[in-house]
C-alpha positions as CSV (number, residue, x, y, z in Angstrom):
1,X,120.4,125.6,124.8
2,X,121.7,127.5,121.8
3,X,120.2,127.8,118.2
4,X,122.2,124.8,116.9
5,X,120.9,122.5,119.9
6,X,117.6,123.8,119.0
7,X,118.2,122.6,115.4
8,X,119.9,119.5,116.1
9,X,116.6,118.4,118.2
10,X,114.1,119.7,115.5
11,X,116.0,117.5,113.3
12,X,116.1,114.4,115.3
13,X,112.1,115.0,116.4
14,X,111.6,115.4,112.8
15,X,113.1,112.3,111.8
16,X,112.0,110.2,114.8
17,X,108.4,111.0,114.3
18,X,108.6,110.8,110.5
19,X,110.5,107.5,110.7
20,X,107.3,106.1,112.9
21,X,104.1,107.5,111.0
22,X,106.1,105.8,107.5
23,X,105.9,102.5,109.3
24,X,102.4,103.0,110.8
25,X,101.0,103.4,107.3
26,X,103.2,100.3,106.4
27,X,101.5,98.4,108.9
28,X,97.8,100.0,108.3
29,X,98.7,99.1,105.0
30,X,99.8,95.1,105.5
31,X,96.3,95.1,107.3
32,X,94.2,96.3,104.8
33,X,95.7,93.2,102.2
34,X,92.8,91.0,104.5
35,X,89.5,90.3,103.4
36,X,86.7,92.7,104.4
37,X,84.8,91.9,108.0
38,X,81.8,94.4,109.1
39,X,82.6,95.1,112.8
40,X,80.7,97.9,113.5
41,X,77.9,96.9,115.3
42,X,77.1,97.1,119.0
43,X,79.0,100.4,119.4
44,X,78.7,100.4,123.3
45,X,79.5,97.3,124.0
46,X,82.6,97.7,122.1
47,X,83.9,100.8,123.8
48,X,83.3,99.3,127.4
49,X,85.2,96.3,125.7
50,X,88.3,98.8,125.1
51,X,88.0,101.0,128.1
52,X,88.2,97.8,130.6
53,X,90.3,95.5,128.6
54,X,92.7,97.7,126.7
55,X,92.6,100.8,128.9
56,X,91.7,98.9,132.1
57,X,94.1,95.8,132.2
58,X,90.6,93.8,133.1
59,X,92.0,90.7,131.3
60,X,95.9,91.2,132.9
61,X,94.9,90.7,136.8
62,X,93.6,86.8,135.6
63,X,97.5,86.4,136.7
64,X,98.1,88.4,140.0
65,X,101.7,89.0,140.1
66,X,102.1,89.7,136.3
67,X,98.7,92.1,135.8
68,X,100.1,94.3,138.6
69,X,102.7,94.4,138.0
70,X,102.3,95.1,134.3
71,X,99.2,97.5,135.4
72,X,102.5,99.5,137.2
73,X,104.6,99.7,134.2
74,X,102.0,100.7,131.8
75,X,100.5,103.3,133.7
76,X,104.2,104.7,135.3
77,X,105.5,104.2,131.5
78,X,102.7,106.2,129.9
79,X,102.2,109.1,132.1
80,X,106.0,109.6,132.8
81,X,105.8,110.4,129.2
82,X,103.4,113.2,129.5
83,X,107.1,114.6,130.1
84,X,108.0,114.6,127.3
85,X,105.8,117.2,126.4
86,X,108.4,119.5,128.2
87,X,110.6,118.2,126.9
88,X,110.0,118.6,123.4
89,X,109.4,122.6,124.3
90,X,112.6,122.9,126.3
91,X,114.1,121.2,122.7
92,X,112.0,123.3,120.1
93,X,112.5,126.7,122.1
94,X,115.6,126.5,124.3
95,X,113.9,126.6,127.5
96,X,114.9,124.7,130.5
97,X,111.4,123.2,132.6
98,X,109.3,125.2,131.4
99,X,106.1,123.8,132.9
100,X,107.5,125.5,136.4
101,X,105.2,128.0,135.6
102,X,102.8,125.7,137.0
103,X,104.3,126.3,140.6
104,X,103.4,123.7,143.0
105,X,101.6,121.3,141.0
106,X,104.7,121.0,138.6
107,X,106.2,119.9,142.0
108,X,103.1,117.0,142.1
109,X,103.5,116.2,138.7
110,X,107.6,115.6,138.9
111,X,107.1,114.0,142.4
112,X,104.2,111.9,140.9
113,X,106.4,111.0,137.8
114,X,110.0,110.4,140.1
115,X,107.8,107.7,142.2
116,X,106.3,105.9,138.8
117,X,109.6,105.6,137.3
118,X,111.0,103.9,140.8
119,X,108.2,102.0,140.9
120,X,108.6,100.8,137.3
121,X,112.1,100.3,138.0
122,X,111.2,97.3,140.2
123,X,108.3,95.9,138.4
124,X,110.8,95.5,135.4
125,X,113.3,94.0,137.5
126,X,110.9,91.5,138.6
127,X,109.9,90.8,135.0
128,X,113.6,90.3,134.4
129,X,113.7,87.7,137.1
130,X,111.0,85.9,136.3
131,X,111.9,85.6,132.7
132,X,116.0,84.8,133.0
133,X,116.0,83.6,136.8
134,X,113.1,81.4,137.9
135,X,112.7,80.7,133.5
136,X,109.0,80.3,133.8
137,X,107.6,77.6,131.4
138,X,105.7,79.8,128.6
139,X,108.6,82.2,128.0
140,X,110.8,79.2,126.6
141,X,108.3,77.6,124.4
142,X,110.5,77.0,121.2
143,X,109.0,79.8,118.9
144,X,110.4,81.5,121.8
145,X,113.8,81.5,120.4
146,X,116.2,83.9,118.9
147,X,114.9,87.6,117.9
148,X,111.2,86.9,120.4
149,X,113.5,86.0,123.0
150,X,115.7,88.8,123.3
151,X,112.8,91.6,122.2
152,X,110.7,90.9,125.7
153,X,114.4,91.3,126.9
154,X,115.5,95.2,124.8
155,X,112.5,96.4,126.1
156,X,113.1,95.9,129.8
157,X,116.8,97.0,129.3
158,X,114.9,99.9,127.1
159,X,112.7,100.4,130.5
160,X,115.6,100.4,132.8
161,X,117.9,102.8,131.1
162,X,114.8,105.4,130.2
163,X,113.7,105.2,133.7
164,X,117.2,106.1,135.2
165,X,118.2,108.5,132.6
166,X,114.7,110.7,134.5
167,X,115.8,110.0,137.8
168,X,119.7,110.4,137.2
169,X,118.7,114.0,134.7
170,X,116.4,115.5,138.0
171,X,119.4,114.4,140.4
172,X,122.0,116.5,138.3
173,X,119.6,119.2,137.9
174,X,120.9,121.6,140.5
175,X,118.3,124.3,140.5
176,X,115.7,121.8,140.4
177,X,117.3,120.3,143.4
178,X,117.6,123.4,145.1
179,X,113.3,123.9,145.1
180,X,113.4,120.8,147.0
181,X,110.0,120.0,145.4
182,X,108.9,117.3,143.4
183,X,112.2,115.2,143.9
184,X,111.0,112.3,146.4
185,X,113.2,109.6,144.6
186,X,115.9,111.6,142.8
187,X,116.8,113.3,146.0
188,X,118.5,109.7,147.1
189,X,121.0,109.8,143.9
190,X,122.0,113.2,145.1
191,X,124.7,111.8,147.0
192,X,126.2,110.2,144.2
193,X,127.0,113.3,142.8
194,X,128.4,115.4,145.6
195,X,131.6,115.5,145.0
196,X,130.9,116.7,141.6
197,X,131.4,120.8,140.7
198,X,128.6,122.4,138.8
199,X,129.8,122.6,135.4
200,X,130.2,118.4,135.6
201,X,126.8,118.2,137.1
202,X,125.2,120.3,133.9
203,X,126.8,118.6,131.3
204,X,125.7,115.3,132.8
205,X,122.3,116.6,133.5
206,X,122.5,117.6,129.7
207,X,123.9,114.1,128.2
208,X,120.9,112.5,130.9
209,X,118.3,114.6,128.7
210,X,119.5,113.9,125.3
211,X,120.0,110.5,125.7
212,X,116.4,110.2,127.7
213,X,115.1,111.8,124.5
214,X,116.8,109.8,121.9
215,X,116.0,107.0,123.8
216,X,112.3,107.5,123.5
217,X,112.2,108.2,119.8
218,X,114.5,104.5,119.6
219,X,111.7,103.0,121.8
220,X,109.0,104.8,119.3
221,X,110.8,103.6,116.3
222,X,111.8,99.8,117.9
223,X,108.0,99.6,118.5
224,X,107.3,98.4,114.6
225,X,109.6,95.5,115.0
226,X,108.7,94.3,118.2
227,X,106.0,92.2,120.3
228,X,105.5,95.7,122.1
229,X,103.4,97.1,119.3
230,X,100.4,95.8,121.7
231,X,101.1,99.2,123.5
232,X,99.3,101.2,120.3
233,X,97.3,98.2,118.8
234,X,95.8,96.8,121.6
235,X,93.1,99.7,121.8
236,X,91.8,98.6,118.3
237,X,92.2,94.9,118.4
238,X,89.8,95.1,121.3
239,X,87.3,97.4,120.0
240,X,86.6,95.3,116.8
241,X,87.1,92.2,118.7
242,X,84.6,89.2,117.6
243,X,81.2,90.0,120.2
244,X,79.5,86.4,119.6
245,X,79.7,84.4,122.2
246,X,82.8,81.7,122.1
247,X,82.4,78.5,120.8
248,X,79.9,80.0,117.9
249,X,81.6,80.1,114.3
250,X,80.3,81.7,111.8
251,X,78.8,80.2,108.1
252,X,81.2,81.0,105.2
253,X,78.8,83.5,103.4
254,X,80.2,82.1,100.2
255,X,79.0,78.3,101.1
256,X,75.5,79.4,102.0
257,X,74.9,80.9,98.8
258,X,75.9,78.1,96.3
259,X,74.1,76.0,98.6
260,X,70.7,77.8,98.0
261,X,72.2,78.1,94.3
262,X,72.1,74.3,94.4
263,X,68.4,73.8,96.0
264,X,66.9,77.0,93.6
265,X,65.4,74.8,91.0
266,X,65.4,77.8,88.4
267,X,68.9,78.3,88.6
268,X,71.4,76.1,87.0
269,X,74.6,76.5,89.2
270,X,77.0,75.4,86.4
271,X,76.0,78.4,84.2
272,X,78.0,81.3,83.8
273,X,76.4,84.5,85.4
274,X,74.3,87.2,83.3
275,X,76.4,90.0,82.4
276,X,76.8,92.6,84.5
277,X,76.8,90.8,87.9
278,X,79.5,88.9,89.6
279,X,79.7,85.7,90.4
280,X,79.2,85.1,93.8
281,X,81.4,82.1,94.0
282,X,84.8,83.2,95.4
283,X,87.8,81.4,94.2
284,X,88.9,79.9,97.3
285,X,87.5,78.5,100.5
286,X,88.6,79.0,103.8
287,X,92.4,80.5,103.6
288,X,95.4,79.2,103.0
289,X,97.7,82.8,103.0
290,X,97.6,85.8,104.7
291,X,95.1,87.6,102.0
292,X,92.6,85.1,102.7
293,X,92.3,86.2,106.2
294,X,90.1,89.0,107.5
295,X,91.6,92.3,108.5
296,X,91.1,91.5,111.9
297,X,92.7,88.6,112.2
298,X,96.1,90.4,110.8
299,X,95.2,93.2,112.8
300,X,95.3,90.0,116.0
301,X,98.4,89.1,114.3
302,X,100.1,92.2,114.8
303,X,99.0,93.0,118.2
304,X,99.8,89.4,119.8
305,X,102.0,90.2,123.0
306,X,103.9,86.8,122.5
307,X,103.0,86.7,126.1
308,X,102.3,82.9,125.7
309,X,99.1,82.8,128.1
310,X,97.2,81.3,125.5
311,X,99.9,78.4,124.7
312,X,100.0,78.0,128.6
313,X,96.3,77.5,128.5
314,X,96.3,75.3,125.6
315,X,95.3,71.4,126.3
316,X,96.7,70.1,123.1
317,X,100.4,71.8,123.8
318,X,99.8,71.1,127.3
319,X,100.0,67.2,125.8
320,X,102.9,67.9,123.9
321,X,100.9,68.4,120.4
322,X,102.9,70.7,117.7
323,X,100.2,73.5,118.3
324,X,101.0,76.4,120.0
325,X,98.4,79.1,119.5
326,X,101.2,81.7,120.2
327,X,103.5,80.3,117.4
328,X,100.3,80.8,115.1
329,X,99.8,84.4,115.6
330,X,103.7,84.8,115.1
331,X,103.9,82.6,111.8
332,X,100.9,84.6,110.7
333,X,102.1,88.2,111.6
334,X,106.0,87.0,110.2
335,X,104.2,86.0,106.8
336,X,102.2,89.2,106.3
337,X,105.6,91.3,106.8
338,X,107.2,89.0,104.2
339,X,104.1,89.8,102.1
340,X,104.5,93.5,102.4
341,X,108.0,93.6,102.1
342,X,107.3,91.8,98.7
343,X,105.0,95.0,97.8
344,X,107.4,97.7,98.8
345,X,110.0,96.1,96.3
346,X,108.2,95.2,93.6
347,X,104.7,97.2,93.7
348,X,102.3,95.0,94.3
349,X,102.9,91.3,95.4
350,X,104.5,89.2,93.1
351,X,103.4,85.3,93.6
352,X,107.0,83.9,95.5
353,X,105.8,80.2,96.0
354,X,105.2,80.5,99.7
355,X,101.6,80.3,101.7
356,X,101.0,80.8,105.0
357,X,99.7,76.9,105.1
358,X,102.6,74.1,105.0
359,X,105.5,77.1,104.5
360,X,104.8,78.6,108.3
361,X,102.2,76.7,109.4
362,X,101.6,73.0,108.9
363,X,98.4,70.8,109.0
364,X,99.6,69.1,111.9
365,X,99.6,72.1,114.0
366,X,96.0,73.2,112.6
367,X,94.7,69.2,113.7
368,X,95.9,69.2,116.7
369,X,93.8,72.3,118.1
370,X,90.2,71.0,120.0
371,X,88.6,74.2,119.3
372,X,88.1,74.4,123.1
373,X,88.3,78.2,122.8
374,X,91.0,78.9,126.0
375,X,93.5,80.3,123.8
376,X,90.5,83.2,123.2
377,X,89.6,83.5,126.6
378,X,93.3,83.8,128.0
379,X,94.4,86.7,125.7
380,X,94.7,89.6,127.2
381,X,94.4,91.9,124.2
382,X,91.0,89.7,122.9
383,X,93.4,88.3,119.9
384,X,91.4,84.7,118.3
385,X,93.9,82.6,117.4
386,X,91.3,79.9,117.2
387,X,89.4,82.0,114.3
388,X,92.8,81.3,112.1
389,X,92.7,77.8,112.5
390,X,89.2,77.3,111.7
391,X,89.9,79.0,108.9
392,X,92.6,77.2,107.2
393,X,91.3,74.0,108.2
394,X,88.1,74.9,106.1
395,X,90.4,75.1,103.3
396,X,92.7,72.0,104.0
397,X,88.5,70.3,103.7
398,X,87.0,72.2,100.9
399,X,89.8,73.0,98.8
400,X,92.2,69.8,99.2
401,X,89.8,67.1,100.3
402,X,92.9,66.6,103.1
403,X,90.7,66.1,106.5
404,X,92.2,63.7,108.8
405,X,90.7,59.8,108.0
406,X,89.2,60.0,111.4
407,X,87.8,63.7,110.4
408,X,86.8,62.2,106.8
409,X,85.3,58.9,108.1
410,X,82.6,60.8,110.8
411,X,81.7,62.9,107.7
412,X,81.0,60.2,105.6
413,X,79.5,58.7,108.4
414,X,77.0,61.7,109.1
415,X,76.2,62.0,105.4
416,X,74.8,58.5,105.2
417,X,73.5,58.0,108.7
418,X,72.5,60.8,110.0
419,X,75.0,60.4,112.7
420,X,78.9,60.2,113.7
421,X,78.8,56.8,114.2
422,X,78.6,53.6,111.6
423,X,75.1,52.1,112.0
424,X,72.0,52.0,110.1
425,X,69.7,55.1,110.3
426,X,67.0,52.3,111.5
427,X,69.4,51.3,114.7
428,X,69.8,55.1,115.7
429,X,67.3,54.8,118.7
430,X,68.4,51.3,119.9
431,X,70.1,53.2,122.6
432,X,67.1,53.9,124.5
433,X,66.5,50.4,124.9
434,X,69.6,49.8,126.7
């Protein structure tokens, strides 16, 4: 490599790299517009949470065939790319394998790495298969169209390529050929390229190399825009994951305290507060945008895998109900980027008529869920869809008055009689004589 190459790649590092940390903090940013949620209790049980769900894949193996395979290519995928720490030398400095200095374990490590990449070759093929040849069920859902389609899709043809660009750059590498060490899969392309003379095989050694670099820095940069930012998120999202068990939801702070506002015979709740302290009456129940959710539940929203477990586990879309607990992360996640592309125009947000509820997601969807808690249990990543629901059906019931007549009816019901059911509070017992 000459000075210019060296240039050329300080340039493109530069702006790969840049291009990703400017979005990261666009993203960390979009999170921060939720509400504030203390999760930082239980410490330990929320690393061991990470390490065996994020780190381990504890969740993936539920689903034989997919969790190993998917263990294969995250674990090929991620320490292949403890190659590109040469690479990035070889680039900066104009070396060429540097990390031979290691001797015999560099020979392990590219050995190790030539047998990952094959290995992740396959897995992706069969990920291909199963999504465009046998069509299983939950990649077709209809959110499933267009752009969420084709993403899972880039990223397996993003696999493929990066994977053979390795195998076909150690093939053409002729001195690294020639040590006959650390080439177990490579070796077999070798070949290919027989009847090639040197000078050929360097310059498509060298053209494997760039375009195995520029590739990853795409694949960095693509990451923002697609379903595949699980890969970075996933490690938080699991960590500050909801500890209680499932099935218990949690008392709107707010509520509690005008209720004891109501009962505290010294207060008079219609007053204004005394000055100097804030009123501890928020000016909206439940949530019915983005900004009314907690951070973690945009933080769920942008690490959702689209991977459609939790739709496949749902009972109401199993019934062929408009709920999809998938589409609910998308909607959410699509209508916090619209949000914060609104801020990067104008500043801050200016009001554009749209809400998350009704303009992405519609009461009918937000009914139809049982609250059965299998779209929490399936996710592989610990992502609540069902935490969303609950709470924009708390506003569609405090704020609009616009439960269900069934919904509105038991209320009433429980309000007056003590129970779900329209009898007198006298007959409640009656059963027992039965």
């Amino acid at each position: 490599m000459n000075y210019l190459d060296n240039l050329i790649f300080a340039i493109l590092l530069t702006l790969g790299v840049g291009f990703f940390v400017k979005n990261i903090k666009k993203i960390s940013r979009n999170i921060r517009l939720g509400k504030d949620i203390n999760r930082t209790d239980n410490k330990n049980a929320r690393l061991k949470n990470m390490m065996m769900i994020a780190l381990g894949q504890s969740k993936m193996v539920k689903r034989p065939i997919a969790g190993i395979l998917h263990i294969v290519v995250y674990i090929g995928f991620i320490i292949i790319n403890i190659e590109v720490i040469e690479i990035i030398i070889d680039g900066l400095f104009g070396t060429h394998r540097v990390l031979r200095v290691l001797g015999g374990f560099y020979g392990f490590l590219i050995g190790a790495f030539e047998i990952l990449a094959f290995l992740v070759l396959v897995s992706v093929s069969i990920f291909w298969i199963r999504r465009m040849v046998l069509k299983i069920p939950r990649f077709w859902n209809k959110e499933m169209k267009g752009f969420p389609k084709n993403d899972a899709l880039y990223i397996l043809y993003f696999e493929m390529i990066l994977m053979s660009l390795f195998l076909v750059m150690n093939a053409t590498d002729v001195p690294f050929q020639q040590i006959n060490s650390g080439n177990p899969i490579s070796q077999f392309l070798v070949p290919f390229f027989e009847n090639f003379n040197v000078i050929t095989l360097f310059y498509i050694e060298r053209a494997a190399w760039w375009l195995h670099i520029i590739g990853i820095l795409i694949f960095l940069n693509y990451l923002y825009y697609s379903k595949h930012l699980h890969i970075l998120l996933a490690f938080p999202n699991t960590y500050f994951a909801n500890l209680h068990p499932k099935g218990q939801l949690d008392n709107l702070e707010a509520v509690t305290n005008e209720v004891k506002l109501m009962m505290d015979p010294t207060v008079d709740p219609f007053a204004a507060p005394p000055e100097g302290e804030e009123n501890t009456i928020p000016a909206k129940f439940g949530a019915s945008d983005v900004t009314d959710l907690n951070w973690v539940q945009l933080l769920n929203a942008y690490t959702c895998t689209e991977c459609g477990r939790c739709t496949s586990a749902c009972p109401a879309n199993q019934t062929g109900k408009e709920l999809s607990p998938r589409a609910i992360m998308m909607k959410t996640r699509d209508r916090l980027e619209e949000v914060g592309a609104n801020i990067d125009k104008n500043g801050k947000f200016i009001a554009d008529g749209k809400e998350l509820l009704n303009d992405y997601i519609t009461p009918q969807e937000l009914w139809a869920c049982t609250t059965c808690n299998a779209c929490v249990e399936e996710c592989p990543v610990s992502i609540d869809p069902l935490s969303i629901i609950i709470d924009m059906r708390r506003y569609l019931v405090m704020e609009q008055s616009a439960a269900p007549t069934e919904l509105n009816g038991m209320m009433t019901n429980i309000e007056n009689n003590g129970a779900p059911w329209q009898y007198n509070q006298m007959d409640r017992l009656n059963w027992k004589n039965d």
